[in-house]
C-alpha positions in Angstrom: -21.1 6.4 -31.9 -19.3 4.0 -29.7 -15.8 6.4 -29.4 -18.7 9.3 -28.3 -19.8 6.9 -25.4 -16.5 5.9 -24.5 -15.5 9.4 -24.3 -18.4 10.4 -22.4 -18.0 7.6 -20.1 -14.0 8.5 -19.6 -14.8 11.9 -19.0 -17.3 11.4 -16.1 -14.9 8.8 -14.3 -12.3 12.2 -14.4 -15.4 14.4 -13.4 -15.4 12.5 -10.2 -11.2 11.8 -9.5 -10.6 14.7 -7.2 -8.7 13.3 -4.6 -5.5 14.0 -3.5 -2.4 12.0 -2.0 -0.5 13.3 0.9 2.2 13.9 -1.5 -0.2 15.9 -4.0 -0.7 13.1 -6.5 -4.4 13.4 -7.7 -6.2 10.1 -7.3 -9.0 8.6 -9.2 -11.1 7.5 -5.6 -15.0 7.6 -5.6 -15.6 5.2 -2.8 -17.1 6.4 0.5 -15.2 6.1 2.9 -17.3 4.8 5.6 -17.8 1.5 3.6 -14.3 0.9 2.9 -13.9 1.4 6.8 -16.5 -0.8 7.9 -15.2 -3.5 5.1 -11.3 -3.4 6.5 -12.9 -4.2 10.0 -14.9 -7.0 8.2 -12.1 -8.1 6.6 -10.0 -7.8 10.0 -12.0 -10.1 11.8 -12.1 -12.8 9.9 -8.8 -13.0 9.4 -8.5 -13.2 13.3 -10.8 -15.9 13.6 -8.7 -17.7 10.4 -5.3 -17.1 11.2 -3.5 -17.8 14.7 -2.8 -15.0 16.7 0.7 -15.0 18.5 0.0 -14.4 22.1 3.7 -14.0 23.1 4.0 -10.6 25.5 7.6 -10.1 24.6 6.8 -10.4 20.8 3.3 -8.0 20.9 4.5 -5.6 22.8 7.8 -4.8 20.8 5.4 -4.8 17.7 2.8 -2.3 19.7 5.8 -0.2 20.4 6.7 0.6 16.7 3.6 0.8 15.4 2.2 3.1 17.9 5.3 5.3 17.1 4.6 5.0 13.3 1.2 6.2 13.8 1.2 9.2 16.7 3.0 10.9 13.9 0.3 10.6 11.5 -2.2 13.1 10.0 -5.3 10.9 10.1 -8.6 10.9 12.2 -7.9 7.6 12.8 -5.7 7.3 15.9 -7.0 4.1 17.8 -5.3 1.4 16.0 -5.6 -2.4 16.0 -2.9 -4.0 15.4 -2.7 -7.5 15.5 0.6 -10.6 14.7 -0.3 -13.0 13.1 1.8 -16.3 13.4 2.7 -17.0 9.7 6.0 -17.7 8.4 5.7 -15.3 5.1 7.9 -11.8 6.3 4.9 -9.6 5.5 2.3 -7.1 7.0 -1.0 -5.1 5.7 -2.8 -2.2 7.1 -6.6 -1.9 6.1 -8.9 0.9 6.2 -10.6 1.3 9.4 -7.8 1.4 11.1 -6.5 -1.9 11.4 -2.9 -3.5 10.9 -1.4 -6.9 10.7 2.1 -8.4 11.2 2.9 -11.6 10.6 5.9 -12.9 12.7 7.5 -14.4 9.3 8.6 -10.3 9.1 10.4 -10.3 12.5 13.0 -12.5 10.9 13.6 -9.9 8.2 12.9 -6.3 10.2 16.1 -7.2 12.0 15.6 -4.4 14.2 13.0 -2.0 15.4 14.1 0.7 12.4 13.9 -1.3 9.7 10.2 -3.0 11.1 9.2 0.5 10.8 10.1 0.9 7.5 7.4 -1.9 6.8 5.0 -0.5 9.1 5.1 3.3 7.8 4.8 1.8 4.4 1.6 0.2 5.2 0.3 2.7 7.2 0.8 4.9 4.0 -1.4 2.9 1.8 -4.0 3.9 4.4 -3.5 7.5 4.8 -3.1 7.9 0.4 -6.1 5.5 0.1 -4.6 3.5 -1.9 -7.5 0.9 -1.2 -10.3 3.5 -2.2 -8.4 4.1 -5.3 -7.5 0.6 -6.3 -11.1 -0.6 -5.9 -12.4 2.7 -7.9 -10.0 1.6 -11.0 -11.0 -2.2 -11.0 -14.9 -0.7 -11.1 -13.9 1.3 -13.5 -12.4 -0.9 -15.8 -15.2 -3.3 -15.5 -17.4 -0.7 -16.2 -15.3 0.5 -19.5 -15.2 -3.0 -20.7 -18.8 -3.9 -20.1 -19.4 -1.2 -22.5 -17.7 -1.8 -24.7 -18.7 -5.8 -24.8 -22.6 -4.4 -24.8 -22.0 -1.9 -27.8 -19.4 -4.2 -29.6 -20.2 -7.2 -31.7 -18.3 -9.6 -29.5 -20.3 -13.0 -30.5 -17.3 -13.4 -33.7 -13.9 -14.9 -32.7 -12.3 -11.8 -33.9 -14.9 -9.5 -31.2 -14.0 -11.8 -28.6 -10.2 -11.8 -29.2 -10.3 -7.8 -29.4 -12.1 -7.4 -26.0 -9.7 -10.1 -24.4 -6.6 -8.2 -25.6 -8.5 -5.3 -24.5 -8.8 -6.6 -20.7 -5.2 -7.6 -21.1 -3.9 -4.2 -22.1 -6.0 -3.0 -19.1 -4.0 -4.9 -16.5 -0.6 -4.2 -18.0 -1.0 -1.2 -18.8 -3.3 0.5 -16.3 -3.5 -1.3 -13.4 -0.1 -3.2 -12.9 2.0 0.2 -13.5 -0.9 1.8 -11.0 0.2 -0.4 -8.3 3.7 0.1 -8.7 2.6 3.5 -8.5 1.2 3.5 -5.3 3.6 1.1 -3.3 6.5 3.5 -4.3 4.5 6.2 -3.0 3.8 4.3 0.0 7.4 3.7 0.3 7.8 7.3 0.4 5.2 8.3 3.3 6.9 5.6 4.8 10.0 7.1 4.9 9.0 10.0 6.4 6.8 8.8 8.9 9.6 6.5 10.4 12.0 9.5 10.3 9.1 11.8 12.2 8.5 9.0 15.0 12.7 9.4 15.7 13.5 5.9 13.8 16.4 6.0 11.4 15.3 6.1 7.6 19.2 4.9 7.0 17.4 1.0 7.9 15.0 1.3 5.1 17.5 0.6 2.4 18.8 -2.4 4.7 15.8 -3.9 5.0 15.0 -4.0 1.6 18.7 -5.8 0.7 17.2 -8.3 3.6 14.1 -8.7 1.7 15.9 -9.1 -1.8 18.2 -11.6 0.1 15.2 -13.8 1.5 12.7 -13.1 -1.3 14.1 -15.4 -4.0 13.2 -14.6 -7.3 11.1 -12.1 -8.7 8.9 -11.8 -11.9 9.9 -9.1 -14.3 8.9 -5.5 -13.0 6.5 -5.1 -15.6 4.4 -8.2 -14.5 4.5 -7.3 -10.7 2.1 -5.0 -8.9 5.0 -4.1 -6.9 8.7 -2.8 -8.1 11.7 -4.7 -7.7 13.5 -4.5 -4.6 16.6 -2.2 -6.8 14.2 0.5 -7.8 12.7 0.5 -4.2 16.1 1.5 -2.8 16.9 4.1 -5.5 13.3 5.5 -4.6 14.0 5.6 -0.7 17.9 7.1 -1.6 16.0 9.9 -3.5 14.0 10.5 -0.4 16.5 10.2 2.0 17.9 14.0 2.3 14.1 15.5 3.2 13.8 11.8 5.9 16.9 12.7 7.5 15.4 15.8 8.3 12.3 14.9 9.5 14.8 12.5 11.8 17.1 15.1 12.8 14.3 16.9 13.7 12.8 14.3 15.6 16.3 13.3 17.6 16.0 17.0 18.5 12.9 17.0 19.9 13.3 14.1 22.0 11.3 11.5 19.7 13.7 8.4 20.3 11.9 5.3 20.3 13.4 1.9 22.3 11.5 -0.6 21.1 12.7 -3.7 21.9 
């Protein structure tokens, strides 16, 4: 009785994945869109009222150059992007559905020039455009879902119920949702890539920046227990890419695409 429920319930969640990445990856994403939209400006706004907002023209303006580079190149229907910098020390930056990105000047330090800030930039902006968020939300409901199940149809009241069901969850996360993640930032990685080489900067930078981020990143956990992979398997990923971005930038160059951002 309870593998026939589980199955049924597995095979509806695969009924209902039918999305697809840029790069042709079918997606588990059920989420409508226009909530996760109106929740990444929700999110967007609070942030700006919590965190302070560098005003400095110089510093804006160079960041609005990139990113407005990054995303004229995009395939998206969103085209009017906020973009905001956030004065915090940690060399990071996010991009939420909705159309909304975040830099924090921490990052400036690292992205030593405007190349290899795009390399973060396309990255983020490639969560956006492969939905990563739609998807990642859509696997932790999932999951919830699947183990609520099993916890209603289960006898979890014993030690021995409530020991399965925890190693249960914990299998989950290692083996589903970690590996997922790592998934979709190397993908993102990869969208990256070629959206930097599209809007004329040089993918060549990307593999610098990310031996400035191992450099100022300190230690990391083990690969397996990160949602995101170690800085050495995100440079082979970005070598293996590198032929088809140098194209794209090639390509670019030719057509006059040569940002100056400085």
């Amino acid at each position: 009785m309870l593998k026939h429920v589980i199955t049924s319930f597995v095979l509806i969640l695969v009924i209902v994945s039918c999305a697809v990445t840029p790069l042709g990856r079918k997606q588990f994403a059920f989420m409508p869109p226009d909530q996760l939209n109106a929740m990444g400006v929700e999110a967007f706004q609070q942030l700006k009222q919590k965190t302070p907002v560098e005003t400095d023209p110089s510093t804006v303006n160079y960041v609005l150059c990139v990113s407005n580079s990054i995303v004229s190149v995009t395939q998206s229907d969103v085209k009017n992007w906020e973009v905001s910098v956030f004065q915090d020390d940690s060399a990071n930056a996010f991009a939420l559905p909705g159309g909304k990105m975040g830099v924090h000047t921490g990052l400036l330090k690292v992205a030593q020039n405007q190349h290899q800030l795009a390399t973060v930039l396309g990255h983020e902006v490639g969560h956006v455009l492969a939905s990563h968020g739609n998807e990642r939300m859509s696997q932790n409901f999932a999951l919830e879902q699947g183990l609520g199940l099993l916890s209603a149809l289960a006898n979890v009241q014993s030690e021995k119920g409530k020991m399965i069901l925890g190693a249960l969850g914990l299998g989950a996360q290692f083996g589903i949702l970690l590996p997922y993640s790592r998934l979709q930032e190397s993908e993102a990685d990869e969208l990256g890539l070629y959206l930097m080489a599209q809007a004329g900067f040089d993918p060549r930078e990307s593999v610098t920046l990310w031996q400035n981020m191992s450099q100022a990143g300190g230690e990391q956990p083990p690969e397996f227990l990160s949602t995101h992979p170690s800085h050495n398997t995100r440079i082979s990923g970005l070598q293996r890419g590198m032929p088809k971005a140098l194209d794209y930038y090639n390509n670019a160059q030719a057509q006059g695409h040569r940002p100056n951002c400085s």
